[in-house]
MARKOL-226903 format. One record per residue (C-alpha): residue in three letters; x, y, z. Coordinates in steps of 0.1 Angstrom, whole numbers. Last residue first. Layout:
<drenti><aa>ALA</aa><x>X</x><y>Y</y><z>Z</z></drenti>
...
This chain:
<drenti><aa>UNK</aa><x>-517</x><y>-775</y><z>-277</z></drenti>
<drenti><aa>UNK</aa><x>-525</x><y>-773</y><z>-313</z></drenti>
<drenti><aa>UNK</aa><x>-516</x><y>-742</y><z>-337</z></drenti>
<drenti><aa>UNK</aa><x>-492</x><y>-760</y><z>-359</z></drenti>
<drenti><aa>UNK</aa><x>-456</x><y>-752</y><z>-361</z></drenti>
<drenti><aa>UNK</aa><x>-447</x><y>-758</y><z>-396</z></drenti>
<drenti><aa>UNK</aa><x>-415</x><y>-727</y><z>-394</z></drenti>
<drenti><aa>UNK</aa><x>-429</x><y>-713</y><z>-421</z></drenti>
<drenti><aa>UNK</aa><x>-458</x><y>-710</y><z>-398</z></drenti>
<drenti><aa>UNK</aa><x>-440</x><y>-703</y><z>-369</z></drenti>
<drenti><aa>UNK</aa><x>-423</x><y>-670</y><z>-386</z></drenti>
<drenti><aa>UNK</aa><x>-456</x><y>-658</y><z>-396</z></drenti>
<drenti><aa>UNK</aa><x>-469</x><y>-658</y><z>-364</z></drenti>
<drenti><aa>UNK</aa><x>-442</x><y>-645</y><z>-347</z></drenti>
<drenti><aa>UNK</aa><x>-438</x><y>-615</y><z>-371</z></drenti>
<drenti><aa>UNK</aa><x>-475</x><y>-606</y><z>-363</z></drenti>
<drenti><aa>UNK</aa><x>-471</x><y>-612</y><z>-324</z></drenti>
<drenti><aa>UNK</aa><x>-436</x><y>-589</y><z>-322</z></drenti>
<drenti><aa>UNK</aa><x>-434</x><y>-588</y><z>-285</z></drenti>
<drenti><aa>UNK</aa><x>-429</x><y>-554</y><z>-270</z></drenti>
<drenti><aa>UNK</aa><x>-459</x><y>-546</y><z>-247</z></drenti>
<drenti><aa>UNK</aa><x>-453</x><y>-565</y><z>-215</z></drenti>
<drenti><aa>UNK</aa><x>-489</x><y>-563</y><z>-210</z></drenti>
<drenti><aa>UNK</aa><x>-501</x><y>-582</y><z>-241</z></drenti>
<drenti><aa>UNK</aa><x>-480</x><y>-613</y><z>-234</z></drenti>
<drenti><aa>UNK</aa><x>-447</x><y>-627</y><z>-247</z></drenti>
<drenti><aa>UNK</aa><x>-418</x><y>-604</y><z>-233</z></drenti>
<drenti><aa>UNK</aa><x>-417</x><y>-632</y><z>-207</z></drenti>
<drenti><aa>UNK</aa><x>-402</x><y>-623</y><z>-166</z></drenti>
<drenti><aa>UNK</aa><x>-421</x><y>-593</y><z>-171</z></drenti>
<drenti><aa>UNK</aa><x>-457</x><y>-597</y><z>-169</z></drenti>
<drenti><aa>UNK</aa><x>-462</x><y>-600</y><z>-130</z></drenti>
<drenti><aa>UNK</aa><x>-501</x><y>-610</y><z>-126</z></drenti>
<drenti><aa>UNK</aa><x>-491</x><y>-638</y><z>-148</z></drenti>
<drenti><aa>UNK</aa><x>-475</x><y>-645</y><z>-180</z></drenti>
<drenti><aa>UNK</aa><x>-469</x><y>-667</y><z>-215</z></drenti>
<drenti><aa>UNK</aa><x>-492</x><y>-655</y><z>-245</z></drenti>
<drenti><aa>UNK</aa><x>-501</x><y>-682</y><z>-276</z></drenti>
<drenti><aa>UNK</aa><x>-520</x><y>-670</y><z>-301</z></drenti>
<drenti><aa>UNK</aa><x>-519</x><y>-624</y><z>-304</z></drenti>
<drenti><aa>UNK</aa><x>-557</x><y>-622</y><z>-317</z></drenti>
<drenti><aa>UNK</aa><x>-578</x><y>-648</y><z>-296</z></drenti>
<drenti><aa>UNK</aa><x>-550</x><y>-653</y><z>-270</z></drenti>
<drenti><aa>UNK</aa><x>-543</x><y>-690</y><z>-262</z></drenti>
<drenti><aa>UNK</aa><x>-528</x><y>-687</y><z>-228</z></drenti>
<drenti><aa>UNK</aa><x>-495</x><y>-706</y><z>-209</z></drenti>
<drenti><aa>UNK</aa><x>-490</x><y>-701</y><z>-179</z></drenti>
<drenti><aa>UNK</aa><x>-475</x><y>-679</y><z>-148</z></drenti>
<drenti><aa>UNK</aa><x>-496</x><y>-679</y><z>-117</z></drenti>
<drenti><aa>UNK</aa><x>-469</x><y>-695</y><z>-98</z></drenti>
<drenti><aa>UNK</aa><x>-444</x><y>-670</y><z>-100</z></drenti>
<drenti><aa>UNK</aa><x>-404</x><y>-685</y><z>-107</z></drenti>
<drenti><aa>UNK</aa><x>-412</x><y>-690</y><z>-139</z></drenti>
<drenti><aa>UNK</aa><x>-398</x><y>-726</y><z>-147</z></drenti>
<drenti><aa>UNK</aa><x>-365</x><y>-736</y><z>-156</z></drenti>
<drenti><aa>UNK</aa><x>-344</x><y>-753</y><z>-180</z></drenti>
<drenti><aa>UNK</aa><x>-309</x><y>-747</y><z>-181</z></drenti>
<drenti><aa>UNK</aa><x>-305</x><y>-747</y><z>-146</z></drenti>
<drenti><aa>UNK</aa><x>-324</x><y>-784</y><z>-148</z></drenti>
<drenti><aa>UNK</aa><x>-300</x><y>-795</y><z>-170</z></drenti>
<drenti><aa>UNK</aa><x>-272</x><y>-782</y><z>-153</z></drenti>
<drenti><aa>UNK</aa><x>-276</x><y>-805</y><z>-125</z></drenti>
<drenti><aa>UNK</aa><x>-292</x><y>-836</y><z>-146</z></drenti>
<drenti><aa>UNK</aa><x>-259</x><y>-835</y><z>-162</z></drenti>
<drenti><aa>UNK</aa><x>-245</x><y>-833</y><z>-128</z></drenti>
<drenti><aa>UNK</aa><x>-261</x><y>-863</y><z>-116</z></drenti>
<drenti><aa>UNK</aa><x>-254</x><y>-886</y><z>-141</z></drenti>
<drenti><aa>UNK</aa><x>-228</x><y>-870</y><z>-171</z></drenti>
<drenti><aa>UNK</aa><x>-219</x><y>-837</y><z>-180</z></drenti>
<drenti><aa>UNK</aa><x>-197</x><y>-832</y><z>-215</z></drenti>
<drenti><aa>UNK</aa><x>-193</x><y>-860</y><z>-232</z></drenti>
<drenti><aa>UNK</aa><x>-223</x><y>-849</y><z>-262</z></drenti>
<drenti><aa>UNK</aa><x>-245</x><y>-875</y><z>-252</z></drenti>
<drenti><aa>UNK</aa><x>-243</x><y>-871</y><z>-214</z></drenti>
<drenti><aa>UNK</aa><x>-249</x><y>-834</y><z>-223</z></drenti>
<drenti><aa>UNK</aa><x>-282</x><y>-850</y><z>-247</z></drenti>
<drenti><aa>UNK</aa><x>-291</x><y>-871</y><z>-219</z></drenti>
<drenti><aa>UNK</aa><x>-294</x><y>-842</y><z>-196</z></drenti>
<drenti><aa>UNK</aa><x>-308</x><y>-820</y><z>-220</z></drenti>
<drenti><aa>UNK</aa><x>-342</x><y>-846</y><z>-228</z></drenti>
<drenti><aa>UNK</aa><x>-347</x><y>-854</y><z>-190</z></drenti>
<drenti><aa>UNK</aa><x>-349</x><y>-818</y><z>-185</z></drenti>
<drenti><aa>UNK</aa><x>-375</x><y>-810</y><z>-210</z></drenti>
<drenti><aa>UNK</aa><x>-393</x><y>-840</y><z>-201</z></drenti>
<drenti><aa>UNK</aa><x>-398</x><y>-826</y><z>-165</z></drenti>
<drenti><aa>UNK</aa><x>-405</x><y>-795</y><z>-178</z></drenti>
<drenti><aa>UNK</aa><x>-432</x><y>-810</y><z>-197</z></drenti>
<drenti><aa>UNK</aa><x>-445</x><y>-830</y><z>-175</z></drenti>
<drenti><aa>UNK</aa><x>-447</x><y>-801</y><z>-149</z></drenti>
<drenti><aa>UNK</aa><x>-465</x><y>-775</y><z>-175</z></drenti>
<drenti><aa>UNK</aa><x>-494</x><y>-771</y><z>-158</z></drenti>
<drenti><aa>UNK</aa><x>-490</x><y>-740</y><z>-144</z></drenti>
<drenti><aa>UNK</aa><x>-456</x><y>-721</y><z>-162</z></drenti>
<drenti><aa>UNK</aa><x>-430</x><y>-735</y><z>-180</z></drenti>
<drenti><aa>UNK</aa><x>-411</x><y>-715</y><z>-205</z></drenti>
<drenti><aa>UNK</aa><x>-386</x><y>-723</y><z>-234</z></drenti>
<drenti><aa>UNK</aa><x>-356</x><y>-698</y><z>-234</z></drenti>
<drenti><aa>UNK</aa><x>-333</x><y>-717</y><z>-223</z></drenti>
<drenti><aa>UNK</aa><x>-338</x><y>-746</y><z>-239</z></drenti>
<drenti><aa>UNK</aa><x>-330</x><y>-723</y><z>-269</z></drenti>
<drenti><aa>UNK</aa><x>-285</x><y>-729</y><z>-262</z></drenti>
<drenti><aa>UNK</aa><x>-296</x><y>-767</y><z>-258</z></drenti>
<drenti><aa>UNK</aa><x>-320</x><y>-770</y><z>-291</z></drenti>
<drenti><aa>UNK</aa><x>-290</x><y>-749</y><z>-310</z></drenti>
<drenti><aa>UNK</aa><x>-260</x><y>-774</y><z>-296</z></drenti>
<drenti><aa>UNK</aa><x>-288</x><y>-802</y><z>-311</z></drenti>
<drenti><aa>UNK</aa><x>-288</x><y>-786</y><z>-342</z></drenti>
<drenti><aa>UNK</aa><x>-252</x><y>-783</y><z>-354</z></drenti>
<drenti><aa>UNK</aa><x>-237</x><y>-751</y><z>-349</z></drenti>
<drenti><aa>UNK</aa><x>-231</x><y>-723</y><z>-381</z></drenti>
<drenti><aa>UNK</aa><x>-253</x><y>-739</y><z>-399</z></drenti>
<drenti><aa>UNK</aa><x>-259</x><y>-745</y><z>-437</z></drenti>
<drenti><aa>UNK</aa><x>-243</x><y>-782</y><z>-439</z></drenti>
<drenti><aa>UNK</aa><x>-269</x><y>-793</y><z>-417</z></drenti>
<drenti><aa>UNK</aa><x>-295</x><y>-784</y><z>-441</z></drenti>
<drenti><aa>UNK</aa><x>-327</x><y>-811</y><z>-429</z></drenti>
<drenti><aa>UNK</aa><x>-310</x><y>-806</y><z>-391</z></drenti>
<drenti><aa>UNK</aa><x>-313</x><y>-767</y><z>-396</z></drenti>
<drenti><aa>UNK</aa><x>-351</x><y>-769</y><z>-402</z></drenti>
<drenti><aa>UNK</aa><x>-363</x><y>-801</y><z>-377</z></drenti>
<drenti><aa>UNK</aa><x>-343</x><y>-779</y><z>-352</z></drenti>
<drenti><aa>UNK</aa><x>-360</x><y>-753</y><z>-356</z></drenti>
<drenti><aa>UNK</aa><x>-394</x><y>-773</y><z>-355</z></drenti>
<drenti><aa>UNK</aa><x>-383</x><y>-786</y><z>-319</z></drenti>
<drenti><aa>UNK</aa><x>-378</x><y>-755</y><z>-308</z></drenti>
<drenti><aa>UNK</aa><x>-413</x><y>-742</y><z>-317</z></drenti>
<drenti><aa>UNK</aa><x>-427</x><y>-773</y><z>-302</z></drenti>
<drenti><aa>UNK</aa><x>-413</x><y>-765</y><z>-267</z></drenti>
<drenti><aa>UNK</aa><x>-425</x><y>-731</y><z>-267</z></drenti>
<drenti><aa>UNK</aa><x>-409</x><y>-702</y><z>-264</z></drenti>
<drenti><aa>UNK</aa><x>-407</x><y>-668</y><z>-247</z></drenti>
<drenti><aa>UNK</aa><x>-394</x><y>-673</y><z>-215</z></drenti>
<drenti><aa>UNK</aa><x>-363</x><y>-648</y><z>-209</z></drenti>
<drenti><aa>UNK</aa><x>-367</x><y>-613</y><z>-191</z></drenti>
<drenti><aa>UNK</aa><x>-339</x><y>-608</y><z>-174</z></drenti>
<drenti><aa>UNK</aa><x>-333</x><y>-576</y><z>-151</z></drenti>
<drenti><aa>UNK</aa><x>-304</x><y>-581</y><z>-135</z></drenti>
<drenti><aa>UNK</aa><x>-283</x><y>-612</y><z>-140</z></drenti>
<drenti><aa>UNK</aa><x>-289</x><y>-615</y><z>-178</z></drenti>
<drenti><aa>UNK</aa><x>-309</x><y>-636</y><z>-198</z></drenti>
<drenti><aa>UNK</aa><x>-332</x><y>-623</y><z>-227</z></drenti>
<drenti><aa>UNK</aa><x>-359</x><y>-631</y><z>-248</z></drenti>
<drenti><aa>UNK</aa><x>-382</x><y>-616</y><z>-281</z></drenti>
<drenti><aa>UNK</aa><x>-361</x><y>-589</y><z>-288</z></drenti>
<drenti><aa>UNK</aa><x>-372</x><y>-575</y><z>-322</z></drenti>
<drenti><aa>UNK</aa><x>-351</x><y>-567</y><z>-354</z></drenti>
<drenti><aa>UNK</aa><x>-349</x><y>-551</y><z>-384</z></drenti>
<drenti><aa>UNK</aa><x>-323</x><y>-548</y><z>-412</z></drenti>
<drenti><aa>UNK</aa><x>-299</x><y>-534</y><z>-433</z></drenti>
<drenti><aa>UNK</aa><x>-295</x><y>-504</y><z>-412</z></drenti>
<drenti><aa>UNK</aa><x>-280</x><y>-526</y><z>-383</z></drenti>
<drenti><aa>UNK</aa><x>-250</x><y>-534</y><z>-404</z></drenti>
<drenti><aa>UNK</aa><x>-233</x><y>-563</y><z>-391</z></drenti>
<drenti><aa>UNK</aa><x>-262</x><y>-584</y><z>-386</z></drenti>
<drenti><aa>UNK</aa><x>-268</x><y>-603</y><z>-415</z></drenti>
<drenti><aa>UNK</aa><x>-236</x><y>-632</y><z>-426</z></drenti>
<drenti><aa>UNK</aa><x>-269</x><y>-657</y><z>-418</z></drenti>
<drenti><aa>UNK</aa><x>-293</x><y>-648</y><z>-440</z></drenti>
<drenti><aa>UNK</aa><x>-267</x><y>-643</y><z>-469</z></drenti>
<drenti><aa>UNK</aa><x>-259</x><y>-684</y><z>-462</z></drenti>
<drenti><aa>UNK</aa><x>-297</x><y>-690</y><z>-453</z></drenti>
<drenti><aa>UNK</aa><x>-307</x><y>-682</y><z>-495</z></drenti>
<drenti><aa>UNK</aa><x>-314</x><y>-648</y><z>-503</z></drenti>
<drenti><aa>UNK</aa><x>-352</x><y>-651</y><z>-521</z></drenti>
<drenti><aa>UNK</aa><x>-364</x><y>-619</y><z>-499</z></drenti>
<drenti><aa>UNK</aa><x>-337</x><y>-595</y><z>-520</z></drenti>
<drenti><aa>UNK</aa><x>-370</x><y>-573</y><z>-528</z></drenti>
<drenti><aa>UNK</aa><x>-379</x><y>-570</y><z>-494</z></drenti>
<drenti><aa>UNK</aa><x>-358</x><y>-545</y><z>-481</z></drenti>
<drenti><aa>UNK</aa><x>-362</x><y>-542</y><z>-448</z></drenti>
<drenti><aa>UNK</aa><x>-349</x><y>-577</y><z>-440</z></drenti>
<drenti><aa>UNK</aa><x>-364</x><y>-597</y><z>-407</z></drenti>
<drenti><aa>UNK</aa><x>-351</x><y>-602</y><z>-377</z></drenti>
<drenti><aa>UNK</aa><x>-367</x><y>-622</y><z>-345</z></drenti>
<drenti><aa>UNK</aa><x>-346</x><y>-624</y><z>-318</z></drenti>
<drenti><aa>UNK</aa><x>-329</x><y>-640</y><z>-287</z></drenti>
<drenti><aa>UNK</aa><x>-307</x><y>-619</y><z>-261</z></drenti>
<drenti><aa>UNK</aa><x>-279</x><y>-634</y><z>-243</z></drenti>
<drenti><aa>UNK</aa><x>-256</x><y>-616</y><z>-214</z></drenti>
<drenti><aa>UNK</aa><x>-233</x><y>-628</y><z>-190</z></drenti>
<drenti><aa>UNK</aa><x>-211</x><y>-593</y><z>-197</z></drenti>
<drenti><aa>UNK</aa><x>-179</x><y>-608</y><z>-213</z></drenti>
<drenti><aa>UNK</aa><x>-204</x><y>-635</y><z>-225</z></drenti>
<drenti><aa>UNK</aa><x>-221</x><y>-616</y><z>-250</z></drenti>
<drenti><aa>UNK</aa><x>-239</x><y>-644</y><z>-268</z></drenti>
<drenti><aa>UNK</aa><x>-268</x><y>-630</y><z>-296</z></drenti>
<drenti><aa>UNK</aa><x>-293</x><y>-658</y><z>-310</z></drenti>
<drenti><aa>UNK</aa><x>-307</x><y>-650</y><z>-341</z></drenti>
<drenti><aa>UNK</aa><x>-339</x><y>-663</y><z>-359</z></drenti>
<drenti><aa>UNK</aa><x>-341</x><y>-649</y><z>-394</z></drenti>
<drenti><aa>UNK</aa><x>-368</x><y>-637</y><z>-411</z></drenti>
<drenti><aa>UNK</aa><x>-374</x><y>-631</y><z>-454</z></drenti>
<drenti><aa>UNK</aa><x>-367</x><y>-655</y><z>-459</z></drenti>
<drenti><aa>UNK</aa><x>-362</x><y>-686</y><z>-431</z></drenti>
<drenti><aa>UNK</aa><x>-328</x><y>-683</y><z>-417</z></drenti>
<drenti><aa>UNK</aa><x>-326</x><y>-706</y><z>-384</z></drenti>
<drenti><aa>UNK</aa><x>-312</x><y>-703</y><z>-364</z></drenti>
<drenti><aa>UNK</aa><x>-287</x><y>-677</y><z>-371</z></drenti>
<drenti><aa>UNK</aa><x>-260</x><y>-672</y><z>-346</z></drenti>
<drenti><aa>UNK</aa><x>-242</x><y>-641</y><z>-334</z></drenti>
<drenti><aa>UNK</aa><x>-215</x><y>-639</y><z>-314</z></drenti>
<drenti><aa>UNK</aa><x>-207</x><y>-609</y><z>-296</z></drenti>
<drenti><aa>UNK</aa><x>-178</x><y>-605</y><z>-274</z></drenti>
<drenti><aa>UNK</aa><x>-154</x><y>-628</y><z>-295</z></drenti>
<drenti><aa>UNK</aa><x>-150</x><y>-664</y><z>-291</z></drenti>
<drenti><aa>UNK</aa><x>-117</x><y>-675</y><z>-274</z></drenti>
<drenti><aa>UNK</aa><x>-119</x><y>-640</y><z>-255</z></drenti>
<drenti><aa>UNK</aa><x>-152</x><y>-641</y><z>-250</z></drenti>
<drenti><aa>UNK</aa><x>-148</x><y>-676</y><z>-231</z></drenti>
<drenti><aa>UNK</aa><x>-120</x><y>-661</y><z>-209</z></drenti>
<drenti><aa>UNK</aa><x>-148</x><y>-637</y><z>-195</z></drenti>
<drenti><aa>UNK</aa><x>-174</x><y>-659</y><z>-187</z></drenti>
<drenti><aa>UNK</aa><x>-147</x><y>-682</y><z>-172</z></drenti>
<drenti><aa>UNK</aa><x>-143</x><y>-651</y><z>-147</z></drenti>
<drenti><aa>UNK</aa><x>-185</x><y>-645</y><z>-143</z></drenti>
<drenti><aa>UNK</aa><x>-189</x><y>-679</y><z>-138</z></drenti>
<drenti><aa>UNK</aa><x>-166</x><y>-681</y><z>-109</z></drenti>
<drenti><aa>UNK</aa><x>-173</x><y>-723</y><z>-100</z></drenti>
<drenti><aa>UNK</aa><x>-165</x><y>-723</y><z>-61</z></drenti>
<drenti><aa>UNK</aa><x>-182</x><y>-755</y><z>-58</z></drenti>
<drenti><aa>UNK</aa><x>-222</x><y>-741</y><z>-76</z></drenti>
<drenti><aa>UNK</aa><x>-217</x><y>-706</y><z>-97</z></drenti>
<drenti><aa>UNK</aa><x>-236</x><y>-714</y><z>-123</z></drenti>
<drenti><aa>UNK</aa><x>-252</x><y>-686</y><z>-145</z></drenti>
<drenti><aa>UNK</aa><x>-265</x><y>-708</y><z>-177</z></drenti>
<drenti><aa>UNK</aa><x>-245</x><y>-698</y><z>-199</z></drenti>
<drenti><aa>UNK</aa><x>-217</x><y>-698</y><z>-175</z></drenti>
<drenti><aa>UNK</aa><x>-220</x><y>-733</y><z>-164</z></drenti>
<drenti><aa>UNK</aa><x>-230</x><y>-744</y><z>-203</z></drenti>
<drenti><aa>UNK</aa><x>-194</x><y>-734</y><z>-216</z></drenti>
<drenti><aa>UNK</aa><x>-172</x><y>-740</y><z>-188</z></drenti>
<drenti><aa>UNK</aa><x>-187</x><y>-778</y><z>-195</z></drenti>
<drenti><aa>UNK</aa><x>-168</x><y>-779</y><z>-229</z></drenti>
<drenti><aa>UNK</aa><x>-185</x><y>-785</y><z>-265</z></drenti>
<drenti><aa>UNK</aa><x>-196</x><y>-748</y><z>-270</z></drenti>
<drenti><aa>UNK</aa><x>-159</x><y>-739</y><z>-269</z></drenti>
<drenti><aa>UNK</aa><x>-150</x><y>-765</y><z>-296</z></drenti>
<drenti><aa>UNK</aa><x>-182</x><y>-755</y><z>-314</z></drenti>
<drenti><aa>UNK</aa><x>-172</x><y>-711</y><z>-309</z></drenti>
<drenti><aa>UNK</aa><x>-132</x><y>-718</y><z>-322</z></drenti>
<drenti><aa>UNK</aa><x>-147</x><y>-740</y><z>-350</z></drenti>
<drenti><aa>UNK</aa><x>-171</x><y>-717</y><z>-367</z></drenti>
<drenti><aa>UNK</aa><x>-143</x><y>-686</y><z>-360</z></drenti>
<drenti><aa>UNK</aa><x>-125</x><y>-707</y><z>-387</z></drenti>
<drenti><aa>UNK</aa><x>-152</x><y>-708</y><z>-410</z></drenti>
<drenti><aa>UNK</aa><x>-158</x><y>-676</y><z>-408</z></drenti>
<drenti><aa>UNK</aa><x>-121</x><y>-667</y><z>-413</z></drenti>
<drenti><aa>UNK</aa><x>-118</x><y>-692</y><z>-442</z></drenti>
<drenti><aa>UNK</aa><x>-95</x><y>-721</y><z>-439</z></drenti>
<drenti><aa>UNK</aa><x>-63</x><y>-714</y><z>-463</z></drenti>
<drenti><aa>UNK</aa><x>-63</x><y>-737</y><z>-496</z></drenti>
């Protein structure tokens, strides 16, 4: 029987996602003469212009991660179906959503580019809970989990306080690229710690917000659409999506 286009196209973007090019554009590296922007390009050809991955599909919300790598771009978000009456779709309908923007809704709740990016808008525990859901269906993912915990690493933030954790953070991606063959010793820690950043003001942190739960910011709002000044974070959505996600609510 002939492969599938899908799941053809699932093997052109894993055997991409498992090369080095791969993480040094994502992640904007342009270290000994690497042209990101170039490779950036050659990847969208191999993969398309807009990939979009699911993870992972909880009804009636969907995670989705967004790659545009002919214009280094990748925007995280939080969909959910208008129409609430197909709400028991299993993750495979979940996760062939997208074409048809009327079908749908959608908020940005992150995004890396090389102008204006606005990207920390997760927690470490979140990830690690979506993960824990696409490792318990692996066979309903279009990447395995821990190619999804790298690709959301980047969106994770780390503001005052948070040095352990980022420390951690980093520790955990290098050995998982040493892992996976793909960086090893100092360069793994290398991209790594490009992958895994903290703000870049120092009186961003982490806040428990009476109504909204946890906010991320500082005087400067906009390097995390997840606060009360930036204005566009979905906070209701959110909530609900962690808790069928089985985040809890500690720190």
């Amino acid at each position: 029987m002939a492969e599938g286009a899908g799941a053809m196209a699932r093997k052109k973007l894993i055997k991409a996602m498992l090369t080095p090019e791969f993480w040094r554009c994502y992640t904007f590296d342009d270290e000994n003469g690497f042209d990101f922007e170039k490779q950036s390009e050659k990847i969208a050809e191999r993969i398309g212009d807009d990939v979009r991955l699911a993870m992972p599909a909880l009804s009636p919300w969907v995670l989705r991660l967004r790659l545009y790598f002919d214009v280094t771009l990748s925007e995280l978000r939080l969909e959910s179906l208008n129409n609430k009456e197909i709400d028991k779709c299993d993750e495979a309908e979940y996760a062939a959503l997208g074409e048809d923007y009327e079908t749908h809704l959608f908020w940005e709740i992150g995004h890396w580019d090389q102008a204006r990016w606005s990207p920390w808008c997760l927690r470490w525990e979140e990830v690690a809970a979506v993960v824990r859901q696409m490792s318990a269906r692996p066979d309903r993912q279009q990447i395995p989990p821990e190619l999804a915990m790298l690709l959301l690493a980047r969106f994770v933030g780390h503001g005052v306080g948070d040095g352990e954790r980022l420390a951690a953070g980093r520790a955990m991606v290098a050995a998982m690229f040493t892992r996976l063959g793909l960086f090893e010793g100092a360069e793994a820690e290398r991209i790594a710690a490009r992958l895994v950043l903290a703000a870049p003001e120092d009186d961003y942190a982490w806040r428990r917000d009476p109504e909204r739960g946890w906010v991320f910011g500082g005087e400067y709002p906009c390097y995390s659409n997840r606060n009360a000044d930036h204005g566009s974070f979905p906070f209701a959505q959110w909530a609900e999506f962690r808790t069928l996600l089985g985040v809890t609510d500690e720190p």
